[in-house]
LUMLUMDREN-2810 file (N, C-alpha, C; in Angstrom, 1 decimal):
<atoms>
<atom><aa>X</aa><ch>A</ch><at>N</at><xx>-103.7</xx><yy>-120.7</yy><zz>-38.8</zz></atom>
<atom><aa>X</aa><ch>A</ch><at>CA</at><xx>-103.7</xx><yy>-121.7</yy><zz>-39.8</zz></atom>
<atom><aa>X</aa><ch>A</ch><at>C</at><xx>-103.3</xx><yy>-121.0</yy><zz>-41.2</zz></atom>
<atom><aa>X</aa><ch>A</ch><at>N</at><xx>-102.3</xx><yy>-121.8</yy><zz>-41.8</zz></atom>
<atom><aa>X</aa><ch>A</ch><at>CA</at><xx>-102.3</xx><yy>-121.2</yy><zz>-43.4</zz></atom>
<atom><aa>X</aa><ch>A</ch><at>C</at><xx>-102.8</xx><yy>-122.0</yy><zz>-44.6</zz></atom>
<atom><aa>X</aa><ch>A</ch><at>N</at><xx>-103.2</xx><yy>-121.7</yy><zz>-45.2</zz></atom>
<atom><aa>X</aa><ch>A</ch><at>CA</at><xx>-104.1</xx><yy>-122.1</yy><zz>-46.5</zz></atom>
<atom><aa>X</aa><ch>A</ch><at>C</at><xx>-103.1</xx><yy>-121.3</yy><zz>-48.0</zz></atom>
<atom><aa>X</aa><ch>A</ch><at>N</at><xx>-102.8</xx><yy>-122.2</yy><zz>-48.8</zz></atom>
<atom><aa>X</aa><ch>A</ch><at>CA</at><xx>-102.8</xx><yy>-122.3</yy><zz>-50.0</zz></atom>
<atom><aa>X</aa><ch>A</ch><at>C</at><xx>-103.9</xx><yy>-122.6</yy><zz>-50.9</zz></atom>
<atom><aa>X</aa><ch>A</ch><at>N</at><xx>-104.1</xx><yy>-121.1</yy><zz>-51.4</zz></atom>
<atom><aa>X</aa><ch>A</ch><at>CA</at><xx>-105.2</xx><yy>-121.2</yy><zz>-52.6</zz></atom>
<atom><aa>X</aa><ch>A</ch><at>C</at><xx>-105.0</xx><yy>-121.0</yy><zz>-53.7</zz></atom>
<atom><aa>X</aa><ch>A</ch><at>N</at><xx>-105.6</xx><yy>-122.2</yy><zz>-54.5</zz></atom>
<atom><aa>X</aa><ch>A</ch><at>CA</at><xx>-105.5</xx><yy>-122.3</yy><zz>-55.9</zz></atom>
<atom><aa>X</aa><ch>A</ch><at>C</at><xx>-106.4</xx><yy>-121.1</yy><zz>-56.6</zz></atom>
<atom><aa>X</aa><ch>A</ch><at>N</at><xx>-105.9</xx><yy>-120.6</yy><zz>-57.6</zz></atom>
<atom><aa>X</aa><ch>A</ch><at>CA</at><xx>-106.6</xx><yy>-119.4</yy><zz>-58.3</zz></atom>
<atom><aa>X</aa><ch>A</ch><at>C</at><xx>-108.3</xx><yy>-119.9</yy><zz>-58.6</zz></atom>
<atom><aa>X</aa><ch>A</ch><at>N</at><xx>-108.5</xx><yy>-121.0</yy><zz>-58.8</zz></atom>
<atom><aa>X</aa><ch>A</ch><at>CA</at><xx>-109.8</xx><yy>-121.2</yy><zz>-59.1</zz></atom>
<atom><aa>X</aa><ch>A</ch><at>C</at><xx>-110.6</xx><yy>-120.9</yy><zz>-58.2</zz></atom>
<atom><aa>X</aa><ch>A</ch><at>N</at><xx>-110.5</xx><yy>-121.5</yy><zz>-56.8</zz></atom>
<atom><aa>X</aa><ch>A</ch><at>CA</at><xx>-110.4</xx><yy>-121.5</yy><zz>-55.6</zz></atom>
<atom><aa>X</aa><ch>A</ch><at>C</at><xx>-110.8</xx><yy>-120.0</yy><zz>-54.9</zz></atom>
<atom><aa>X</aa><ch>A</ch><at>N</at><xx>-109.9</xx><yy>-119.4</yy><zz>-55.5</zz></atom>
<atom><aa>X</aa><ch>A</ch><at>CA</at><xx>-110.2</xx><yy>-118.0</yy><zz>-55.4</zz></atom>
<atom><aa>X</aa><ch>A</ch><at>C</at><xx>-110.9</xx><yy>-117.1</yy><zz>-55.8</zz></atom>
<atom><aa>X</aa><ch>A</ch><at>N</at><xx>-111.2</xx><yy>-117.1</yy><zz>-57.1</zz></atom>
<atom><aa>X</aa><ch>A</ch><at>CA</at><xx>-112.2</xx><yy>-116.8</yy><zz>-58.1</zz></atom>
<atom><aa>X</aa><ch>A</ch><at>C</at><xx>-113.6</xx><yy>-117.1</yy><zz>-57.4</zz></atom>
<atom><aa>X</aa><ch>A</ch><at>N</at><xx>-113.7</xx><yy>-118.4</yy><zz>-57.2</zz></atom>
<atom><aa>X</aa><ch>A</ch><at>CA</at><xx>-115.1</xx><yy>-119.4</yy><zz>-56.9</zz></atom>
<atom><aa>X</aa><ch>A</ch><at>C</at><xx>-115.4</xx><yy>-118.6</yy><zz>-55.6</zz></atom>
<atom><aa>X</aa><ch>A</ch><at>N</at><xx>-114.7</xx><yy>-118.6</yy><zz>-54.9</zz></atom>
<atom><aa>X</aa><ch>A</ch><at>CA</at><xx>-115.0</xx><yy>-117.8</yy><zz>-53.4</zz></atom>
<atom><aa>X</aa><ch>A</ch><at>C</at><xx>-115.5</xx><yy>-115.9</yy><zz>-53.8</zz></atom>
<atom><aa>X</aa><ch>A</ch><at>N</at><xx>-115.1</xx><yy>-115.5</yy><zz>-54.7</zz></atom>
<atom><aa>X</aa><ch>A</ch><at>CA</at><xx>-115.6</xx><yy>-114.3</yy><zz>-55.0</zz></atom>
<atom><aa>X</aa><ch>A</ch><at>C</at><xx>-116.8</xx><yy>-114.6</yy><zz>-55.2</zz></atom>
<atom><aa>X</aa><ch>A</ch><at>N</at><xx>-116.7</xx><yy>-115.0</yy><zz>-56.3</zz></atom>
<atom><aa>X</aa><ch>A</ch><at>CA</at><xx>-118.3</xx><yy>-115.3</yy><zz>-57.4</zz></atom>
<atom><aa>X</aa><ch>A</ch><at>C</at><xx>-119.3</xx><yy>-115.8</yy><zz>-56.5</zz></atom>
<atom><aa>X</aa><ch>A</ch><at>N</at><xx>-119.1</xx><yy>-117.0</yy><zz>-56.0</zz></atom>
<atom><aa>X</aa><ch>A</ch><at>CA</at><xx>-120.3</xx><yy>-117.9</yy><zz>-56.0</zz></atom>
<atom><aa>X</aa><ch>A</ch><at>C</at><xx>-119.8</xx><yy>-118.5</yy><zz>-53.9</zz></atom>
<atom><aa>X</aa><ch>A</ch><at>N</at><xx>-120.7</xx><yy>-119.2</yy><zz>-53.4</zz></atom>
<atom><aa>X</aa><ch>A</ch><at>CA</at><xx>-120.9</xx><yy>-119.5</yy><zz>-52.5</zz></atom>
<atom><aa>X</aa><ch>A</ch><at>C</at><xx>-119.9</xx><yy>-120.8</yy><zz>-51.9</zz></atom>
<atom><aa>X</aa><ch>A</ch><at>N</at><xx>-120.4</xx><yy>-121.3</yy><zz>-51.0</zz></atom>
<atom><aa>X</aa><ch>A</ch><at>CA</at><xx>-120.1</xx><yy>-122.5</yy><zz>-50.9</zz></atom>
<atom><aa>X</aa><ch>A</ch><at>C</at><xx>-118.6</xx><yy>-122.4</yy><zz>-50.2</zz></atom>
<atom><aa>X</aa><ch>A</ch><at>N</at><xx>-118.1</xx><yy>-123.7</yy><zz>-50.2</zz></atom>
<atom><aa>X</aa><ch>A</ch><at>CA</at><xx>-116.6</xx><yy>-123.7</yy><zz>-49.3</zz></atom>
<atom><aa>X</aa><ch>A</ch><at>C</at><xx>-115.5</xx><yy>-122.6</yy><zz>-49.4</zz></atom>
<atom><aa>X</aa><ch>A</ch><at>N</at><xx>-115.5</xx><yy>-122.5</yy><zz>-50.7</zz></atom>
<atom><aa>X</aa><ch>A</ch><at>CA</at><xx>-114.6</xx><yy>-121.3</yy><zz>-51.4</zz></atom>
<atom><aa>X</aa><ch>A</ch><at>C</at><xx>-114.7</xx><yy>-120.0</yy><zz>-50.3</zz></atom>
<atom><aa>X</aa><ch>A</ch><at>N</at><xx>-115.9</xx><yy>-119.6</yy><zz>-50.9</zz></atom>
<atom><aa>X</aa><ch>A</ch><at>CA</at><xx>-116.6</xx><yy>-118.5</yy><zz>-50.1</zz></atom>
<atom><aa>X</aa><ch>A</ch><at>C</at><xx>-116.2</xx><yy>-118.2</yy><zz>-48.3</zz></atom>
<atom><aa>X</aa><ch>A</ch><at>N</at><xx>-116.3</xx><yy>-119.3</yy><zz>-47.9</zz></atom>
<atom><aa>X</aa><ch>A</ch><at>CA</at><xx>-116.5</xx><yy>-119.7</yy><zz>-46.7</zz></atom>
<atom><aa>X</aa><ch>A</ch><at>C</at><xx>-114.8</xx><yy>-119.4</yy><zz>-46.5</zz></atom>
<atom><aa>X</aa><ch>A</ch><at>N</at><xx>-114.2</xx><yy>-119.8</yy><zz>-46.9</zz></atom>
<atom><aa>X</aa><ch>A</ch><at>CA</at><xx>-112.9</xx><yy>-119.8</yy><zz>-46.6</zz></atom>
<atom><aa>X</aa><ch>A</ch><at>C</at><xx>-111.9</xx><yy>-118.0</yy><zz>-46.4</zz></atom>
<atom><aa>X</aa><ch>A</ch><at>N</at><xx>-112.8</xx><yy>-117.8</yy><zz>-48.3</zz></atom>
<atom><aa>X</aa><ch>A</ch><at>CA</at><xx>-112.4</xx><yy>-116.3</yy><zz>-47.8</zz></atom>
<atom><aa>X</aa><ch>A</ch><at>C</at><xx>-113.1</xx><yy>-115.6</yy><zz>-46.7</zz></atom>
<atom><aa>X</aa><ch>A</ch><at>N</at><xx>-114.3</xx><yy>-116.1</yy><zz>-46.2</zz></atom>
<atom><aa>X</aa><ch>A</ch><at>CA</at><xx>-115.0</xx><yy>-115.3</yy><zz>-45.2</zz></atom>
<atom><aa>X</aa><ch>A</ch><at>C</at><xx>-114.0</xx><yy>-115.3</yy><zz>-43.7</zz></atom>
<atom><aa>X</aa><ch>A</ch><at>N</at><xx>-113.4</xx><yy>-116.5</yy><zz>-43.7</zz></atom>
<atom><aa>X</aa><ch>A</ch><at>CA</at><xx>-112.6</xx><yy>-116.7</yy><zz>-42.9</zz></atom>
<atom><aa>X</aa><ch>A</ch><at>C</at><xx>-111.2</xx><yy>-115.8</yy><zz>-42.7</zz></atom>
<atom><aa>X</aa><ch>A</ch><at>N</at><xx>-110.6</xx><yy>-115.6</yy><zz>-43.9</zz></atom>
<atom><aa>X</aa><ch>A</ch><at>CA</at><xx>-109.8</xx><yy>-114.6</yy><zz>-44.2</zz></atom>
<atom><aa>X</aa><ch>A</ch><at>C</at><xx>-109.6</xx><yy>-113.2</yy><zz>-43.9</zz></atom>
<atom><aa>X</aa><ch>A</ch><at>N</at><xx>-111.1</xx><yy>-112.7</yy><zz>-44.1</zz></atom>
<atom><aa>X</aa><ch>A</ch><at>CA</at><xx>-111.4</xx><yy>-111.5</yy><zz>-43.6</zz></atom>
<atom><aa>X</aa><ch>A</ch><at>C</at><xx>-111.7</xx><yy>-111.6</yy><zz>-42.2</zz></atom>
<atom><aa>X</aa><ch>A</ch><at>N</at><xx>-112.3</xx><yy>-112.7</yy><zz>-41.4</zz></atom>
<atom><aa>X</aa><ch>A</ch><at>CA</at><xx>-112.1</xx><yy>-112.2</yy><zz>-40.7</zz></atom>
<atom><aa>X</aa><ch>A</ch><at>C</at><xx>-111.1</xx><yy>-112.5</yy><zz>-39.5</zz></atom>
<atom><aa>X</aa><ch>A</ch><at>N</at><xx>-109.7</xx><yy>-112.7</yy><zz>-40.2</zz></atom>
<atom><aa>X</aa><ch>A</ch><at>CA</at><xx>-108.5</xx><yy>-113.1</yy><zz>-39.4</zz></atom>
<atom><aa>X</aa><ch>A</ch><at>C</at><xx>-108.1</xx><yy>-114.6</yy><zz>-38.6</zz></atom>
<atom><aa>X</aa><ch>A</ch><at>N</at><xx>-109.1</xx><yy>-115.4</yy><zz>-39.0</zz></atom>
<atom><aa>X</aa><ch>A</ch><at>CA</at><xx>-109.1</xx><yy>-116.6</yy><zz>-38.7</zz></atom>
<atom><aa>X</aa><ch>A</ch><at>C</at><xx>-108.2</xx><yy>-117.5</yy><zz>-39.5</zz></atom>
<atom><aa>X</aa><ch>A</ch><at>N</at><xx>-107.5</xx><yy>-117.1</yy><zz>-41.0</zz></atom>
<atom><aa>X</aa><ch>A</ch><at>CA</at><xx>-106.8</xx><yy>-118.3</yy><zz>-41.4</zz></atom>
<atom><aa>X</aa><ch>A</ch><at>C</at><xx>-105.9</xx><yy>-117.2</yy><zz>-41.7</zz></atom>
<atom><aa>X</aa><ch>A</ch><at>N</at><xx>-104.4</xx><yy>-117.2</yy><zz>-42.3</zz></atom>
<atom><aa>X</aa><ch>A</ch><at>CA</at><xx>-104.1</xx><yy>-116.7</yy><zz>-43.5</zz></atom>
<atom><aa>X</aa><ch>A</ch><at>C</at><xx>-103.8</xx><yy>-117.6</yy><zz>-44.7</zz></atom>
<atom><aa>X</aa><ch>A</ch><at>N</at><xx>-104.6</xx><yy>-116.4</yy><zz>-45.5</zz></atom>
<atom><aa>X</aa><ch>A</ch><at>CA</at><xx>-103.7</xx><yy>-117.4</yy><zz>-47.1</zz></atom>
<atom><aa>X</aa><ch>A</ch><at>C</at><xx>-102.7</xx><yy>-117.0</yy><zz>-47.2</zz></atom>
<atom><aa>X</aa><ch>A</ch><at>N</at><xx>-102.4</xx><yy>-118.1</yy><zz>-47.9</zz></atom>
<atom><aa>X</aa><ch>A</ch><at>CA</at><xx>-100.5</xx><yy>-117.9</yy><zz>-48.1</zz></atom>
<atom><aa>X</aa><ch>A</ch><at>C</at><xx>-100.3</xx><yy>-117.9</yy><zz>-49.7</zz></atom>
<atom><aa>X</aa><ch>A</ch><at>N</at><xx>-99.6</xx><yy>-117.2</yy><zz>-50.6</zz></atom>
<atom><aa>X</aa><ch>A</ch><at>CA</at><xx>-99.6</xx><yy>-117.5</yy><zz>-52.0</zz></atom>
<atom><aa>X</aa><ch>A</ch><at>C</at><xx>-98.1</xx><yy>-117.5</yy><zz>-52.3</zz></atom>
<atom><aa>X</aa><ch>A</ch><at>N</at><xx>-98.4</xx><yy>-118.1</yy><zz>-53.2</zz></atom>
<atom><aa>X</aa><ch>A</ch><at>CA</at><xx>-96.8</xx><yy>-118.2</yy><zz>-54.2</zz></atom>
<atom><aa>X</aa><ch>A</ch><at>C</at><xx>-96.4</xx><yy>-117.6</yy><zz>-55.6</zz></atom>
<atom><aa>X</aa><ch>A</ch><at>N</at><xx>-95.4</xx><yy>-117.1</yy><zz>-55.8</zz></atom>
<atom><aa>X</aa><ch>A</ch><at>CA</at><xx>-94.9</xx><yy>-116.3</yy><zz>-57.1</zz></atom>
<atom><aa>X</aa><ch>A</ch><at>C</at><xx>-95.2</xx><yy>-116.9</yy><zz>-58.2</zz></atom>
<atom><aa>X</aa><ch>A</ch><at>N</at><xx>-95.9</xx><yy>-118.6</yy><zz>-58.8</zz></atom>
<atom><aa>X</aa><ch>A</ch><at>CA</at><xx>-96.3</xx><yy>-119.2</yy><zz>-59.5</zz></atom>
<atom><aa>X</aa><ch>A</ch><at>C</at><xx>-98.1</xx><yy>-119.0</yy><zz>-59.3</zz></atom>
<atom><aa>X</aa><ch>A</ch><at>N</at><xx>-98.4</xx><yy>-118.7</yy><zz>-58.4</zz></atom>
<atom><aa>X</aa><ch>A</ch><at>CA</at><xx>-100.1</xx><yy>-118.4</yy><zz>-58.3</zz></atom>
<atom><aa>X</aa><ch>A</ch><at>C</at><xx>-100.4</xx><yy>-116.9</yy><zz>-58.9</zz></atom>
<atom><aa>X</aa><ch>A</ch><at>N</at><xx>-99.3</xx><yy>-116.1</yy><zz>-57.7</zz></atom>
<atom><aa>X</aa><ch>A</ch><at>CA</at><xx>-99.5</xx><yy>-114.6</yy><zz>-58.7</zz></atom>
<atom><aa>X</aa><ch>A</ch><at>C</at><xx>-99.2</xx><yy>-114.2</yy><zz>-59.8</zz></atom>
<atom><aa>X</aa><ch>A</ch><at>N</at><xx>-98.1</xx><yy>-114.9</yy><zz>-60.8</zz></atom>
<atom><aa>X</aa><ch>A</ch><at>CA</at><xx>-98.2</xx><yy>-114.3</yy><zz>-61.8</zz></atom>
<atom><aa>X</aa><ch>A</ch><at>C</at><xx>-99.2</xx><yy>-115.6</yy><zz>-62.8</zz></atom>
</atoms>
């Protein structure tokens, strides 16, 4: 599965708990990839 994350999104999953979190948890461990775009990274 790919997921597009919003910067906040991303932030919130660092910091604090909850879905965000959950999602990168997923990330790591190879279950989704995120996908980003040249308007998110810069």
């Amino acid at each position: 599965m790919k997921i597009v994350l919003d910067t906040n999104v991303f932030i919130s999953g660092i910091f604090f708990g909850g879905p965000p979190s959950q999602i990168l948890k997923s990330w790591r461990q190879s279950k989704v990839r995120i996908v980003l775009t040249e308007q998110i990274i810069e």
